[in-house]
Every structure is written in C-alpha cells, then in structure tokens.
mmCIF file as gemmi writes it, N, C-alpha and C atoms, coordinates in Angstrom:
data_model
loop_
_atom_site.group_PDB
_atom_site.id
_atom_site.type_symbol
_atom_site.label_atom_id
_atom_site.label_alt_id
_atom_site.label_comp_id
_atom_site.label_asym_id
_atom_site.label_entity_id
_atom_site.label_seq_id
_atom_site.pdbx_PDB_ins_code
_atom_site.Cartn_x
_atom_site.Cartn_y
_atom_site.Cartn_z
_atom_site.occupancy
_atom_site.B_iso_or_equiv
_atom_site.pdbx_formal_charge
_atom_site.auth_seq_id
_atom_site.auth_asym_id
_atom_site.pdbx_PDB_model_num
ATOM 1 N N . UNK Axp A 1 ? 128.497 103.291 96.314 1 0 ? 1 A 1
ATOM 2 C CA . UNK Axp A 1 ? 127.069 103.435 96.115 1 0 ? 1 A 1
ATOM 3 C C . UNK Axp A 1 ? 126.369 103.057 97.418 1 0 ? 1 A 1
ATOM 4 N N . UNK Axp A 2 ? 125.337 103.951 97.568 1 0 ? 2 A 1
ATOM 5 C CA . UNK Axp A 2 ? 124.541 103.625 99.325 1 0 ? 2 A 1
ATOM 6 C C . UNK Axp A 2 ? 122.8 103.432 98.779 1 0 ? 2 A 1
ATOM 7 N N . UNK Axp A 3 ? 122.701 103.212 99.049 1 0 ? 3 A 1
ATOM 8 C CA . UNK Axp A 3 ? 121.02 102.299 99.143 1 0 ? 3 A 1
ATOM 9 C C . UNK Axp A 3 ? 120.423 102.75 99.996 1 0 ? 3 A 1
ATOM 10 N N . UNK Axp A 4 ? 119.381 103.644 100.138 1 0 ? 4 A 1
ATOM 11 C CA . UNK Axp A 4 ? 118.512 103.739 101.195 1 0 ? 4 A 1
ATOM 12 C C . UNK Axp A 4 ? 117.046 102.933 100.894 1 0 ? 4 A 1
ATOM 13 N N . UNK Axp A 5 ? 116.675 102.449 102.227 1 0 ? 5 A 1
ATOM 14 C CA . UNK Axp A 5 ? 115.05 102.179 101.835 1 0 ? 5 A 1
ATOM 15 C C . UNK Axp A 5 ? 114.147 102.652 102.843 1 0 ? 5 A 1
ATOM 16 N N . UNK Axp A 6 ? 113.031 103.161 102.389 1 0 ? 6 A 1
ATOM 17 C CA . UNK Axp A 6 ? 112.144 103.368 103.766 1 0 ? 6 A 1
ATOM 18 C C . UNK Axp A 6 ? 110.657 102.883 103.276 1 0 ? 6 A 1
ATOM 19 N N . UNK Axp A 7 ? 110.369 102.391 104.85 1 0 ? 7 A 1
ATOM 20 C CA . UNK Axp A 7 ? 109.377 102.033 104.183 1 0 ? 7 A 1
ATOM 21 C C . UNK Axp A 7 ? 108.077 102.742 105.011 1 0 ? 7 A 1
ATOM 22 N N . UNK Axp A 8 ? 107.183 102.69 104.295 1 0 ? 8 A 1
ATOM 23 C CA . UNK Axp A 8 ? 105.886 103.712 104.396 1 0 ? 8 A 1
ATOM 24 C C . UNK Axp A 8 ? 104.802 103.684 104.401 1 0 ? 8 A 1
ATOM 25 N N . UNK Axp A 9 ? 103.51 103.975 105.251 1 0 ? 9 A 1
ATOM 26 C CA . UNK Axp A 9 ? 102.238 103.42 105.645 1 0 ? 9 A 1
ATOM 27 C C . UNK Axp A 9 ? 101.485 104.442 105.043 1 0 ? 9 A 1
ATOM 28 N N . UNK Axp A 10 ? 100.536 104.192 103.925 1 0 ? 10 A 1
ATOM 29 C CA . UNK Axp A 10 ? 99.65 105.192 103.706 1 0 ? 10 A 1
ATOM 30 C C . UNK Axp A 10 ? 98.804 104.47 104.063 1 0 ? 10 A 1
ATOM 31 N N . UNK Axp A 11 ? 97.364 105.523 104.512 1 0 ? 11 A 1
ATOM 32 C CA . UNK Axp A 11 ? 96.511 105.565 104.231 1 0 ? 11 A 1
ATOM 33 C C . UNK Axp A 11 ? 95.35 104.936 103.023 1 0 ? 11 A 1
ATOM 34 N N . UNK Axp A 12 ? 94.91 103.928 103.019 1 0 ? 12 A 1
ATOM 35 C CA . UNK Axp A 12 ? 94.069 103.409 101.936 1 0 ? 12 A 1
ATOM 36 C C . UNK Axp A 12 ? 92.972 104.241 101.214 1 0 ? 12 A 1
ATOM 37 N N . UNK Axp A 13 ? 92.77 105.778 101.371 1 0 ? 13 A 1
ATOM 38 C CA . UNK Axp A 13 ? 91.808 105.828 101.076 1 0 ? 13 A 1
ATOM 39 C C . UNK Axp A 13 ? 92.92 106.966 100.121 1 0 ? 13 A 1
ATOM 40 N N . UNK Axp A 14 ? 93.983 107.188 100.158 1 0 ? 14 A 1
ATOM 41 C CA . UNK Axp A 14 ? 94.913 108.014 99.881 1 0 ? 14 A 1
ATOM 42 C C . UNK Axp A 14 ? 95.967 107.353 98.829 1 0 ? 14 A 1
ATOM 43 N N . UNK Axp A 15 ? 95.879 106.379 98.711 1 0 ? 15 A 1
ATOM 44 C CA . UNK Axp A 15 ? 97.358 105.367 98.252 1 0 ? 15 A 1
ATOM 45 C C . UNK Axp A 15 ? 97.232 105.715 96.582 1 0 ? 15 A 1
ATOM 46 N N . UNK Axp A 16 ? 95.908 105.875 96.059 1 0 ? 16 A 1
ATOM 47 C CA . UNK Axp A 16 ? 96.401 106.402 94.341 1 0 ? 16 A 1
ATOM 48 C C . UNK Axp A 16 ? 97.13 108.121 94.365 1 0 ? 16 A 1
ATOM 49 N N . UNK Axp A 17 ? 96.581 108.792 95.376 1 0 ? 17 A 1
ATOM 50 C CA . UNK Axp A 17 ? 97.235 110.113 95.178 1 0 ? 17 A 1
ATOM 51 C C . UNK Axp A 17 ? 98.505 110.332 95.728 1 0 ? 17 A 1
ATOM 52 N N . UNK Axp A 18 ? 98.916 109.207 96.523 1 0 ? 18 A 1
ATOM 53 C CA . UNK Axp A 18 ? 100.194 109.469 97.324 1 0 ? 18 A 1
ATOM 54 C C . UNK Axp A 18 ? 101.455 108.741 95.775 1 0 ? 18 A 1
ATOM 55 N N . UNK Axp A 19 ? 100.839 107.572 95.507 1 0 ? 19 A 1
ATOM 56 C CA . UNK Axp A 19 ? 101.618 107.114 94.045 1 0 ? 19 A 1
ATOM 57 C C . UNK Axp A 19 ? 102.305 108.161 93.396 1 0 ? 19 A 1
ATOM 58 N N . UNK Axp A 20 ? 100.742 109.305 92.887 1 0 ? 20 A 1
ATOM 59 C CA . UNK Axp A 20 ? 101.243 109.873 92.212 1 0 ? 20 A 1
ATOM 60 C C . UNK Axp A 20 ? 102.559 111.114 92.493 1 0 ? 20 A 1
ATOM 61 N N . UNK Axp A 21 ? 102.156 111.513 94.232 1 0 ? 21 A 1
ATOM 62 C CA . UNK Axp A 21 ? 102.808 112.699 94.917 1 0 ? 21 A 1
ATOM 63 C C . UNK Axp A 21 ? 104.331 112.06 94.716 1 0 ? 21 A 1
ATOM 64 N N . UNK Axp A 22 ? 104.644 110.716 95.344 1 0 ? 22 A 1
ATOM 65 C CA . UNK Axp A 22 ? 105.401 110.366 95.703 1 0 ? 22 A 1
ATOM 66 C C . UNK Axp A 22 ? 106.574 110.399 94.208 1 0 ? 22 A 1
ATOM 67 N N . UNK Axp A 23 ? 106.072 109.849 93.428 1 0 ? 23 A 1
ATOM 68 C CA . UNK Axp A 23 ? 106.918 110.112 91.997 1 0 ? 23 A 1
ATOM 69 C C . UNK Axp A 23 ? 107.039 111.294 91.81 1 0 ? 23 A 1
ATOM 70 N N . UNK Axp A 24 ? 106.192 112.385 91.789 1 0 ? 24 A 1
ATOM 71 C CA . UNK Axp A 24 ? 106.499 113.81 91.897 1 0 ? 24 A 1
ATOM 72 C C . UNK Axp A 24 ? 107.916 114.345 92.724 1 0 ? 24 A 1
ATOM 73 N N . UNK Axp A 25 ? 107.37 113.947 93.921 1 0 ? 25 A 1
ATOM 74 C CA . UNK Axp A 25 ? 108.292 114.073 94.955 1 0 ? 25 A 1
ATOM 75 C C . UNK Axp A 25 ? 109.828 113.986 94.041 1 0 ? 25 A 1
ATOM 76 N N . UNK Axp A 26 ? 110.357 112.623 93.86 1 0 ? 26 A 1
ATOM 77 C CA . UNK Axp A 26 ? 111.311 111.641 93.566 1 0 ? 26 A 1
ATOM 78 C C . UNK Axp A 26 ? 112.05 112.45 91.932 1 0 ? 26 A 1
ATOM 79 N N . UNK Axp A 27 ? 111.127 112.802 91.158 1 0 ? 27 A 1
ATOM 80 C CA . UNK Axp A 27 ? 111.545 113.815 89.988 1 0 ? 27 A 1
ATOM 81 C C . UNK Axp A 27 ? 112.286 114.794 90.445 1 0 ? 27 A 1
ATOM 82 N N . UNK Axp A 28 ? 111.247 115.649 91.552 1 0 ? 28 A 1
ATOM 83 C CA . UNK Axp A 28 ? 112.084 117.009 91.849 1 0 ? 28 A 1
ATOM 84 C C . UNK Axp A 28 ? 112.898 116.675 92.744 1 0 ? 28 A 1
ATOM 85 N N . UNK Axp A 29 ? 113.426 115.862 93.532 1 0 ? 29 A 1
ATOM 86 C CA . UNK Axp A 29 ? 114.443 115.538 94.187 1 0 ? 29 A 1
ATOM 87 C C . UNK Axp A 29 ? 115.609 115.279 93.439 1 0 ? 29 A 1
ATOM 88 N N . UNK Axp A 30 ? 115.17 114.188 92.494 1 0 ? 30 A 1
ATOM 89 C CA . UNK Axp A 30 ? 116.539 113.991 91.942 1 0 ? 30 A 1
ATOM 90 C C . UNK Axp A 30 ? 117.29 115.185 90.678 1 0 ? 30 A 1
ATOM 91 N N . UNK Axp A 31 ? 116.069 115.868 90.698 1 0 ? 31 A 1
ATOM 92 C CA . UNK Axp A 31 ? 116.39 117.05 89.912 1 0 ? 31 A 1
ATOM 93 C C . UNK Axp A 31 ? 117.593 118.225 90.738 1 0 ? 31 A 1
ATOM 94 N N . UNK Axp A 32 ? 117.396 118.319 91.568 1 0 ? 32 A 1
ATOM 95 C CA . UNK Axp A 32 ? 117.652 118.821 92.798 1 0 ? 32 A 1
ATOM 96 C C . UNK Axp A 32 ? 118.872 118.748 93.424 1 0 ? 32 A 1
ATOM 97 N N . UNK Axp A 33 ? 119.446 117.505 93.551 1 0 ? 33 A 1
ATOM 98 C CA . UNK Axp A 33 ? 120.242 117.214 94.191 1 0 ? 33 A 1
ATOM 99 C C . UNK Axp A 33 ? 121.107 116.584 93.556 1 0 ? 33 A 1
ATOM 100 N N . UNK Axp A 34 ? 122.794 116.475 93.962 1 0 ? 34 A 1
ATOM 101 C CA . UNK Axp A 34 ? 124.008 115.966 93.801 1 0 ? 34 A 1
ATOM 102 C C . UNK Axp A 34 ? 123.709 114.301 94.121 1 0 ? 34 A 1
ATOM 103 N N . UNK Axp A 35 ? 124.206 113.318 93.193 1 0 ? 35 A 1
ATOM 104 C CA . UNK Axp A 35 ? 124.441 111.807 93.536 1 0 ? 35 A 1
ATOM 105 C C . UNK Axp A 35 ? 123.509 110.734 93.816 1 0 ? 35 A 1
ATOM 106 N N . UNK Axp A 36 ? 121.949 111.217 93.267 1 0 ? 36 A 1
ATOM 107 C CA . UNK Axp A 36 ? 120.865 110.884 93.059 1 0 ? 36 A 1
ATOM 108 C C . UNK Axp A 36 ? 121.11 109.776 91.823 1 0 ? 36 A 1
ATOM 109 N N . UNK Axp A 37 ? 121.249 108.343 92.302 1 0 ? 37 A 1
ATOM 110 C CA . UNK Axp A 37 ? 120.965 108.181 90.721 1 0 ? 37 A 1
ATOM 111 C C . UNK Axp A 37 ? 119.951 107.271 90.06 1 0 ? 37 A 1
ATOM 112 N N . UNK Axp A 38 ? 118.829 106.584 91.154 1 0 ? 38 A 1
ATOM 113 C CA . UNK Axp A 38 ? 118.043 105.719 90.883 1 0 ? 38 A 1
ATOM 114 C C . UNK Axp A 38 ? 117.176 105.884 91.63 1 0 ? 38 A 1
ATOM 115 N N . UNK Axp A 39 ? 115.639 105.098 91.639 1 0 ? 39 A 1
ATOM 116 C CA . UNK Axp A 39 ? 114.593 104.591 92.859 1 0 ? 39 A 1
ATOM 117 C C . UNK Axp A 39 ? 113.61 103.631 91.71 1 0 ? 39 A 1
ATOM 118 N N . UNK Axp A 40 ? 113.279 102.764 93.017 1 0 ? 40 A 1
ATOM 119 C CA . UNK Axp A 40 ? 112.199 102.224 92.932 1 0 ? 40 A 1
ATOM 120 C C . UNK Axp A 40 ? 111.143 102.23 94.121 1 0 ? 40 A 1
ATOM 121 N N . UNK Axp A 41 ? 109.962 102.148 93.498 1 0 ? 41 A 1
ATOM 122 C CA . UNK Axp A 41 ? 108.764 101.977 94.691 1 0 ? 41 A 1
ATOM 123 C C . UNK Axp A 41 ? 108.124 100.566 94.8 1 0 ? 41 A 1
ATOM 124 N N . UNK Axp A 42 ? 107.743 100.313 95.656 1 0 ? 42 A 1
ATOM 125 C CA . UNK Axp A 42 ? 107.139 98.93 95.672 1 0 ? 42 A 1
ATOM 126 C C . UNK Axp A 42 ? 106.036 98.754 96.65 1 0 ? 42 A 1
ATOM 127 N N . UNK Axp A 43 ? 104.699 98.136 96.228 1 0 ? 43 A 1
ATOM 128 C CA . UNK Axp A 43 ? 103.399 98.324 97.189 1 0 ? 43 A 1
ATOM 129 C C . UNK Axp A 43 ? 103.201 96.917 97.415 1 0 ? 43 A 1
ATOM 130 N N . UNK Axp A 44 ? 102.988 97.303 98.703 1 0 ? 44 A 1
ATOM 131 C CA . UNK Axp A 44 ? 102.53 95.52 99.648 1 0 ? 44 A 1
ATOM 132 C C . UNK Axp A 44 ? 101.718 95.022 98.179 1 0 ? 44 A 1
ATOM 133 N N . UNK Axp A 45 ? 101.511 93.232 98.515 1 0 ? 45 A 1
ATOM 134 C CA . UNK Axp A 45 ? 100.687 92.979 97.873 1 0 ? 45 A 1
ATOM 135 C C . UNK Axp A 45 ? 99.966 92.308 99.324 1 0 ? 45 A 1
ATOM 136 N N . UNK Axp A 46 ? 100.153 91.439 100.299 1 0 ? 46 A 1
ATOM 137 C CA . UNK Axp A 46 ? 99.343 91.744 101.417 1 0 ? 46 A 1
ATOM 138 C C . UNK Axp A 46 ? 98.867 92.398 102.543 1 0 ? 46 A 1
ATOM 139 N N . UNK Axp A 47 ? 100.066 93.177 102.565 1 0 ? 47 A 1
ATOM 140 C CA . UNK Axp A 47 ? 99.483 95.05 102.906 1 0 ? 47 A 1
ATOM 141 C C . UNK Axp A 47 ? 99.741 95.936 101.974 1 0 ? 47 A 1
ATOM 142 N N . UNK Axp A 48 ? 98.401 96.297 101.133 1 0 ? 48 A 1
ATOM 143 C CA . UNK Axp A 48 ? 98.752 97.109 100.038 1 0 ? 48 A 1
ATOM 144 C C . UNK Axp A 48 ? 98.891 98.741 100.56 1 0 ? 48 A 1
ATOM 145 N N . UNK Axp A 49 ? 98.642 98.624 102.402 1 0 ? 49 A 1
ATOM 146 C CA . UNK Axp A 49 ? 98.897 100.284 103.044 1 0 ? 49 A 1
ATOM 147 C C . UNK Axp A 49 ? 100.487 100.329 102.776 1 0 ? 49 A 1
ATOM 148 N N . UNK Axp A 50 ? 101.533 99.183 102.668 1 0 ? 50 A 1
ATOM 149 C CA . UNK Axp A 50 ? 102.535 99.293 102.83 1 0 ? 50 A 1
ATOM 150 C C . UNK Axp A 50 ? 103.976 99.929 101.657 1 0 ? 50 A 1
ATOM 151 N N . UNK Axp A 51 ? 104.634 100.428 101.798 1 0 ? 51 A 1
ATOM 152 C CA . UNK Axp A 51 ? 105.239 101.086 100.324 1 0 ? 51 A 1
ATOM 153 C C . UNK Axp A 51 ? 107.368 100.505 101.006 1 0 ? 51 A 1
ATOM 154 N N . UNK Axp A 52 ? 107.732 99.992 100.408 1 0 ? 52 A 1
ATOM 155 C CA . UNK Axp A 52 ? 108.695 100.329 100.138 1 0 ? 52 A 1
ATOM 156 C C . UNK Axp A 52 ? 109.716 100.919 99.187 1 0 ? 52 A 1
ATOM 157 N N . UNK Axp A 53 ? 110.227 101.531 99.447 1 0 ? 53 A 1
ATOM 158 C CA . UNK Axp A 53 ? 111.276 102.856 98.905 1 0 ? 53 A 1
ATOM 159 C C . UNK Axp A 53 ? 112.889 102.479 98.512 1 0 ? 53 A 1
ATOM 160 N N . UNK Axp A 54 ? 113.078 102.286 97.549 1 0 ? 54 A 1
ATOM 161 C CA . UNK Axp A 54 ? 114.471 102.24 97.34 1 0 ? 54 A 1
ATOM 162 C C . UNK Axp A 54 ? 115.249 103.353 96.421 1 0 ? 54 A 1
ATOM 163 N N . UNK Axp A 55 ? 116.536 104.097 96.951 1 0 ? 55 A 1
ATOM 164 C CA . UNK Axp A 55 ? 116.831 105.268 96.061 1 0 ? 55 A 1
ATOM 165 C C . UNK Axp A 55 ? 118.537 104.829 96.122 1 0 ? 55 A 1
ATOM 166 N N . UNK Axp A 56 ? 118.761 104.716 95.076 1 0 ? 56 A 1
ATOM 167 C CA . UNK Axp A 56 ? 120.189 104.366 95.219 1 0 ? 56 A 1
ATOM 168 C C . UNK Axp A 56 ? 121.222 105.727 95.053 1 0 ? 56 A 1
ATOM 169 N N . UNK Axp A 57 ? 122.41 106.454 95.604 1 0 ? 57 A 1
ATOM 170 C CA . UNK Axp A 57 ? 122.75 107.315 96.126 1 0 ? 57 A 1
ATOM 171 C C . UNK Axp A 57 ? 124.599 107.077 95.674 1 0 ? 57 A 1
ATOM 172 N N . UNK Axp A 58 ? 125.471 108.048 95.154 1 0 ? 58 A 1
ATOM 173 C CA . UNK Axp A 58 ? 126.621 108.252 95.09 1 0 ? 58 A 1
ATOM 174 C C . UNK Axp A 58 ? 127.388 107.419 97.115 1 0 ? 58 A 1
ATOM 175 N N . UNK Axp A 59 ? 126.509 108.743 97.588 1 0 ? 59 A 1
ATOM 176 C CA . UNK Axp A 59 ? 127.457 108.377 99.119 1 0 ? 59 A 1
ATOM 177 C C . UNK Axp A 59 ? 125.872 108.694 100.011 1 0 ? 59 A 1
ATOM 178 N N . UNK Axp A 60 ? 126.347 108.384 101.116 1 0 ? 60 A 1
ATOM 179 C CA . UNK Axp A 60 ? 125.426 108.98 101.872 1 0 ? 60 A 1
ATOM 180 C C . UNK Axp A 60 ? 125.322 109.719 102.364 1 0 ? 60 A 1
ATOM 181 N N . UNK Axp A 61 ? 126.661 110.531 102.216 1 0 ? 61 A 1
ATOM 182 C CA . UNK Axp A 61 ? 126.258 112.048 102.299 1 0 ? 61 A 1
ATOM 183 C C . UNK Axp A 61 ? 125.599 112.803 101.517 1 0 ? 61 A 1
ATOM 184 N N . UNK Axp A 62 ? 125.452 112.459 100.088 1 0 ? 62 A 1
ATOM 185 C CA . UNK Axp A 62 ? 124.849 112.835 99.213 1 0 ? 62 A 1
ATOM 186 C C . UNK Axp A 62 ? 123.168 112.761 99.475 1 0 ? 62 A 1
ATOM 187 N N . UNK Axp A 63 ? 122.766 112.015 99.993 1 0 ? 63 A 1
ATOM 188 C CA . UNK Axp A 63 ? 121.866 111.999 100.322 1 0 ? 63 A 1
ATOM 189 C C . UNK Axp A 63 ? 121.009 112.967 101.758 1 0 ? 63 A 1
ATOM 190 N N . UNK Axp A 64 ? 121.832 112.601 103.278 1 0 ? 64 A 1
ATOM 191 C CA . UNK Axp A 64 ? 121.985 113.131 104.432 1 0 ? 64 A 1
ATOM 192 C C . UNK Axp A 64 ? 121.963 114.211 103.948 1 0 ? 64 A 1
ATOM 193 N N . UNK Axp A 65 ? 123.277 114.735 103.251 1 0 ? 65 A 1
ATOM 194 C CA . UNK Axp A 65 ? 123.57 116.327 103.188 1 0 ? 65 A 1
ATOM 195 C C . UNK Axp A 65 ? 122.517 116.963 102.331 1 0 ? 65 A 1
ATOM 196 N N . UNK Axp A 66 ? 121.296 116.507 101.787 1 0 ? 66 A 1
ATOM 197 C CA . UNK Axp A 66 ? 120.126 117.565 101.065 1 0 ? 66 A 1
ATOM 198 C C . UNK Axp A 66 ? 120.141 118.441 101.736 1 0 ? 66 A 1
ATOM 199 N N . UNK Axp A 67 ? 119.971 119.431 100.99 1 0 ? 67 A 1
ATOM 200 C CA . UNK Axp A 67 ? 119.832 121.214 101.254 1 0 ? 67 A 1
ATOM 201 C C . UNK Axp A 67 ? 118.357 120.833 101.574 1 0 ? 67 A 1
ATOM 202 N N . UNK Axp A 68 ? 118.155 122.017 102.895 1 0 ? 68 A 1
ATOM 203 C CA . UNK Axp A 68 ? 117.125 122.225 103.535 1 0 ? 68 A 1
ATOM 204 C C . UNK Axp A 68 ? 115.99 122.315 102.69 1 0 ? 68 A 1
ATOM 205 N N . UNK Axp A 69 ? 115.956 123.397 101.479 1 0 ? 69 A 1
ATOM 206 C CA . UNK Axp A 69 ? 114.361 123.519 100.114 1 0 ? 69 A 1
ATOM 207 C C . UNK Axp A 69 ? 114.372 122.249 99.769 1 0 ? 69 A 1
ATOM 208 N N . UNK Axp A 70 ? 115.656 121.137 99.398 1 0 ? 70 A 1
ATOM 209 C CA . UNK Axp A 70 ? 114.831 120.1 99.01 1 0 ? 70 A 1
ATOM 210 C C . UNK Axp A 70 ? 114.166 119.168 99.585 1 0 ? 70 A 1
ATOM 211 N N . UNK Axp A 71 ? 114.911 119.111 101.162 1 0 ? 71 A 1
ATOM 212 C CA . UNK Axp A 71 ? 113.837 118.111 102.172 1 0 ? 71 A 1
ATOM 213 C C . UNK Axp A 71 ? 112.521 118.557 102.656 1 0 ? 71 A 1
ATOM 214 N N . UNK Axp A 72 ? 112.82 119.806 102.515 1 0 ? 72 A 1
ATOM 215 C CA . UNK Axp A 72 ? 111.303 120.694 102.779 1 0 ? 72 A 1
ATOM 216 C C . UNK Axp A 72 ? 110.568 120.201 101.749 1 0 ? 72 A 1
ATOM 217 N N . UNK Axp A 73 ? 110.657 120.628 100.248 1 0 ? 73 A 1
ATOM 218 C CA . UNK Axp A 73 ? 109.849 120.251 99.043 1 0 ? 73 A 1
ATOM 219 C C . UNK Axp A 73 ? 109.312 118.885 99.3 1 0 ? 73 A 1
ATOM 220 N N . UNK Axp A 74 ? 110.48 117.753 99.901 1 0 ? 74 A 1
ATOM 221 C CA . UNK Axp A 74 ? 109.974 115.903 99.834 1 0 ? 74 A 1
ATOM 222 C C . UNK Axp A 74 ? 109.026 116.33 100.919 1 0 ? 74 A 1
ATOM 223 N N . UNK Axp A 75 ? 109.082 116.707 101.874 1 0 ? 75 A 1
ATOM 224 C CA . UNK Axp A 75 ? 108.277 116.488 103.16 1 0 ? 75 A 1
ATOM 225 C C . UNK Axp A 75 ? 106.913 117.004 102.884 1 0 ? 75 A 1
ATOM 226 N N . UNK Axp A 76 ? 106.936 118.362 102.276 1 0 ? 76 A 1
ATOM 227 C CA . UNK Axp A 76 ? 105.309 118.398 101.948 1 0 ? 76 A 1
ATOM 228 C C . UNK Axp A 76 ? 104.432 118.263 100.888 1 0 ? 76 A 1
ATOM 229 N N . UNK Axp A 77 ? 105.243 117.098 99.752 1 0 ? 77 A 1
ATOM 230 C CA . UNK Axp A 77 ? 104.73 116.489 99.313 1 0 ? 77 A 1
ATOM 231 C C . UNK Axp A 77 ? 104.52 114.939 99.504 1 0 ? 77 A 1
ATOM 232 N N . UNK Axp A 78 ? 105.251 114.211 100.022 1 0 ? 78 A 1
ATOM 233 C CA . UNK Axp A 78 ? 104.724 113.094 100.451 1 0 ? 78 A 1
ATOM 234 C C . UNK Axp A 78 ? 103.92 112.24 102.267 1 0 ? 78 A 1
ATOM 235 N N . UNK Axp A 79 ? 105.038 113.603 103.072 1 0 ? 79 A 1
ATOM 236 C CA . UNK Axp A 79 ? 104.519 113.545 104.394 1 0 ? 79 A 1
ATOM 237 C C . UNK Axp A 79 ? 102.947 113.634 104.937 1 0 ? 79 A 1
ATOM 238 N N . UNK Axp A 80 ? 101.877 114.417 103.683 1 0 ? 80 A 1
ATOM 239 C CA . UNK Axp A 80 ? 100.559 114.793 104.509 1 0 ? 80 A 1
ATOM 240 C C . UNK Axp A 80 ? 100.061 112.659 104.251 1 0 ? 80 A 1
ATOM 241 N N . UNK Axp A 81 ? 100.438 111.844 103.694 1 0 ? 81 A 1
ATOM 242 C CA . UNK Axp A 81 ? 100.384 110.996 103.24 1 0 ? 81 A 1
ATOM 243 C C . UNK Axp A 81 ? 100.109 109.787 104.16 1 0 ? 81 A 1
ATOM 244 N N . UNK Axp A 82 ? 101.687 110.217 104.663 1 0 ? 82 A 1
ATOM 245 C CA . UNK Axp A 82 ? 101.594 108.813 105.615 1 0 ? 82 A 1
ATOM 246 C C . UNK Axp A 82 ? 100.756 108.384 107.324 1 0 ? 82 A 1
ATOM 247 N N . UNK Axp A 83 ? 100.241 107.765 107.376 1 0 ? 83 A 1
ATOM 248 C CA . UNK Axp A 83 ? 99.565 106.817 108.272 1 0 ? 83 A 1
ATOM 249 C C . UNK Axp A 83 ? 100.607 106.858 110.129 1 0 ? 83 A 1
ATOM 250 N N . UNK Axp A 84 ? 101.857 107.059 109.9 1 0 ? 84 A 1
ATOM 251 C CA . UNK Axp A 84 ? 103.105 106.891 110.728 1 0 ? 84 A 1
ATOM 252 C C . UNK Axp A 84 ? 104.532 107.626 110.021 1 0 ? 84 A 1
ATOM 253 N N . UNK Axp A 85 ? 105.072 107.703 111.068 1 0 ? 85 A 1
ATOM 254 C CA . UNK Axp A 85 ? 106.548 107.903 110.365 1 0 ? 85 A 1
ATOM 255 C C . UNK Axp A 85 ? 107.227 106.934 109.64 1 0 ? 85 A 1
ATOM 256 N N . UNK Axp A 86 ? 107.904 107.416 108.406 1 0 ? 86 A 1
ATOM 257 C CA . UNK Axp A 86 ? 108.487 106.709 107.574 1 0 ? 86 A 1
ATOM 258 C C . UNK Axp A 86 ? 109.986 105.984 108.57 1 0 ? 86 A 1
ATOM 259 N N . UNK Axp A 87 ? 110.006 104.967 108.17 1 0 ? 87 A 1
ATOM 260 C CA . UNK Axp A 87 ? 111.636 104.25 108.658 1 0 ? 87 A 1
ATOM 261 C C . UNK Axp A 87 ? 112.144 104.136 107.695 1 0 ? 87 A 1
ATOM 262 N N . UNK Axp A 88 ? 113.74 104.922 107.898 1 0 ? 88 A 1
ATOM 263 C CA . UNK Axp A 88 ? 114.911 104.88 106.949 1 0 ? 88 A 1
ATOM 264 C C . UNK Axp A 88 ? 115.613 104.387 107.648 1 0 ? 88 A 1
ATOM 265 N N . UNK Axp A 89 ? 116.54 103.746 106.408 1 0 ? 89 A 1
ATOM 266 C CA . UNK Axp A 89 ? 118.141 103.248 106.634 1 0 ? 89 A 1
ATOM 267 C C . UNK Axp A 89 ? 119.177 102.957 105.571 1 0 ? 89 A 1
ATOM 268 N N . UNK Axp A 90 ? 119.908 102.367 105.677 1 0 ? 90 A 1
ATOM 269 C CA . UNK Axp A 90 ? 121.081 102.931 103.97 1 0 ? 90 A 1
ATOM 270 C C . UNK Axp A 90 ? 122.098 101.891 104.096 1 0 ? 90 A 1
ATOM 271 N N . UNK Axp A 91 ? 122.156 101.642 103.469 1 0 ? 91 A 1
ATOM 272 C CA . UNK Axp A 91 ? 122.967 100.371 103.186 1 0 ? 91 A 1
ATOM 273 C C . UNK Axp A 91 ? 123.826 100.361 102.405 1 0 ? 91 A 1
ATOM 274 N N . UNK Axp A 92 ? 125.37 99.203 102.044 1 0 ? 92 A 1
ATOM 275 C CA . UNK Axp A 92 ? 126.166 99.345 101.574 1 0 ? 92 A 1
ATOM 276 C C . UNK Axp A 92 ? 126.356 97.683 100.85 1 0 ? 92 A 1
ATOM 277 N N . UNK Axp A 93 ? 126.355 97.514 99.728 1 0 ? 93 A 1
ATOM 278 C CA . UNK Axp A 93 ? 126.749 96.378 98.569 1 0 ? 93 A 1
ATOM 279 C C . UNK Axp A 93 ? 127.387 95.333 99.533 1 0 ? 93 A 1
ATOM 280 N N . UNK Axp A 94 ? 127.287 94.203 99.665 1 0 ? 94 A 1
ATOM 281 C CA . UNK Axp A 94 ? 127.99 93.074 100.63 1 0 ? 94 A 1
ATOM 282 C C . UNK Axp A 94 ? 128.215 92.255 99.242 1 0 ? 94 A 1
ATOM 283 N N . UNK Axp A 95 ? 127.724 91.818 98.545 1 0 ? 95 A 1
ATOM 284 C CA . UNK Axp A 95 ? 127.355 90.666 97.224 1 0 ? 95 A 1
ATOM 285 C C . UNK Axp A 95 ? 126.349 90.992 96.341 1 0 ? 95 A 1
ATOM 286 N N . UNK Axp A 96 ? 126.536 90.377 95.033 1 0 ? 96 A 1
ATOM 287 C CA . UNK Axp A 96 ? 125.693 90.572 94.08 1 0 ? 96 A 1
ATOM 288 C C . UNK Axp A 96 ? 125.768 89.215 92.973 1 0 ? 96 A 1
ATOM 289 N N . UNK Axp A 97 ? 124.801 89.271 92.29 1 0 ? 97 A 1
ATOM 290 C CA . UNK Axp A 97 ? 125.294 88.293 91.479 1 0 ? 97 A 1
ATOM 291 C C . UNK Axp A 97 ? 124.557 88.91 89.694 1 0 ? 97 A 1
C-alpha cells in the first residue's frame, strides 16, 4: 500500500467551491482507475488556504501510471483552484499501531 499526500493552496475566496470540485474530482478518479482505494482531505485550521490530501493507493504505479483522460479530468477540475502548485509525494508504511 503507497500513500500519497499533497498538499494545496487555494485561494480564500474559492475554498467552498474547490471542496466541492475537489471531491468531485476524487469520485471520478477513483471511479476511473485501477488500485484506488481511499482519501482523505484535510483544511488548515490556521491556514484555512491550506488543504492536505491523502489517497491511499495499491502501488504507486497504480497511481503514477493514470491514463492520460484521467489526469486530464483531475487537472481541470481541481487545478483552476489552486493559489501555487500542488506538492506531491508517496510514501510507504514504516509502523502503525
């Protein structure tokens, strides 16, 4: 299992419609694609511009390897959104309890 998170700067005057894009987004993605099997979102509470992203993933190729319509579909629905470029990265289970 791989973990990606990114995290993401909207716009304040934008942040209820991006909520909603962004779950949009995250439906038809995981509709979409092979090894999708979770997310959560999470909004600053002292930067409420701030969003982090968690989507938990079979492999990370499963993820990387999205077919071109579906990164297209994420990108122009959540990209007119952000403030900056989103930062990703993906991670792998060390401990749990």
């Amino acid at each position: 299992m791989v973990l990606e998170i990114a995290e993401m700067y909207v716009r304040a005057s934008e942040q209820p419609a991006f909520e909603e894009a962004i779950e949009r987004a995250l439906r038809t993605i995981a509709e979409m694609t092979k090894g999708f099997k979770s997310y959560h979102l999470h909004k600053g509470i002292e930067s409420p511009e701030r969003y982090v992203m968690q989507v938990w993933w079979e492999s990370k190729e499963d993820h990387t390897g999205i077919a071109a319509p579906a990164r297209e579909i994420w990108r122009s629905i959540v990209a007119p959104f952000f403030s900056q470029p989103a930062k990703v990265e993906h991670f792998t289970l060390v401990t749990a309890s």
